[in-house]
N, C-alpha and C positions, 0 to 999 in steps of 0.2 A: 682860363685866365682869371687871375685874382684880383680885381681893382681895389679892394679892401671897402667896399660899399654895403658890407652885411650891415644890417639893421639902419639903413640909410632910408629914406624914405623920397622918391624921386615920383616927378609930374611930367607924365609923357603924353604930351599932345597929337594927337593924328593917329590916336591906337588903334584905329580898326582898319590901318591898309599898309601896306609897304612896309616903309623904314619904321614907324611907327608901333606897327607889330614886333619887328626883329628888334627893336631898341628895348619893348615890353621884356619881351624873352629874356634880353643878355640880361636886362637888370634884377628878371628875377631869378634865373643863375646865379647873380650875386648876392643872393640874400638881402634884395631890398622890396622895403613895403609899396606899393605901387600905387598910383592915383593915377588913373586912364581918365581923357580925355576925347574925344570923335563926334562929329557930325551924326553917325549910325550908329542908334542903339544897338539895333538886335548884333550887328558886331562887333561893339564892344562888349557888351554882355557876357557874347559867348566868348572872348578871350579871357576876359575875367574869370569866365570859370575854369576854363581849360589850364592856365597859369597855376588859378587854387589848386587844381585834382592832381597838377602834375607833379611828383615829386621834384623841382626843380634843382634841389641842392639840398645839403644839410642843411640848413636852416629853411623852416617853413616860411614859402612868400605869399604875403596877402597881397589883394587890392580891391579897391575903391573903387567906382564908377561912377564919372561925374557926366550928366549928362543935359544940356540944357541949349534952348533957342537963345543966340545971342551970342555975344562976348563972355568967354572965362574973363570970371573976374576974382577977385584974392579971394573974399568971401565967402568963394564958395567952396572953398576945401576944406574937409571936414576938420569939425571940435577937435580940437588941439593939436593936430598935425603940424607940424615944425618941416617944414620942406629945406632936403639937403641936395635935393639936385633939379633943374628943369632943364628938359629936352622940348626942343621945337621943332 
């Protein structure tokens, strides 16, 4: 499926279980840059990495790992990230 999201840069919250994972996935099939969000490091981490290793589409997908006690707050997405998509 082609959503036309290559080089899109999307904020997916709940990355390390369920819908969160799978939503991780499509989006980086579609060639977009990723910023994870999750309660649990250790898995988010490891999807993060798993996502980089895997050739997931022509175009190479990055991501981010944001990880902290409290509310996501804007701030805390990295220097200069321009967010084109959030999933909740």
């Amino acid at each position: 499926m082609d959503l036309n999201l290559n080089g899109k840069t999307a904020l997916v919250t709940g990355a390390s279980a369920g819908l969160g994972v799978g939503i991780a996935w499509m989006l980086a099939h579609e060639g977009c840059t990723l910023v994870l969000t999750a309660r649990r490091k250790d898995r988010l981490d490891s999807l993060a990495d798993e996502i980089e290793q895997k050739d997931t589409s022509d175009q190479a997908s990055s991501c981010k790992t944001l990880w902290q006690k409290g509310p996501l707050m804007p701030s805390t997405a990295p220097p200069g990230s321009h967010m084109t998509g959030l999933i909740f």
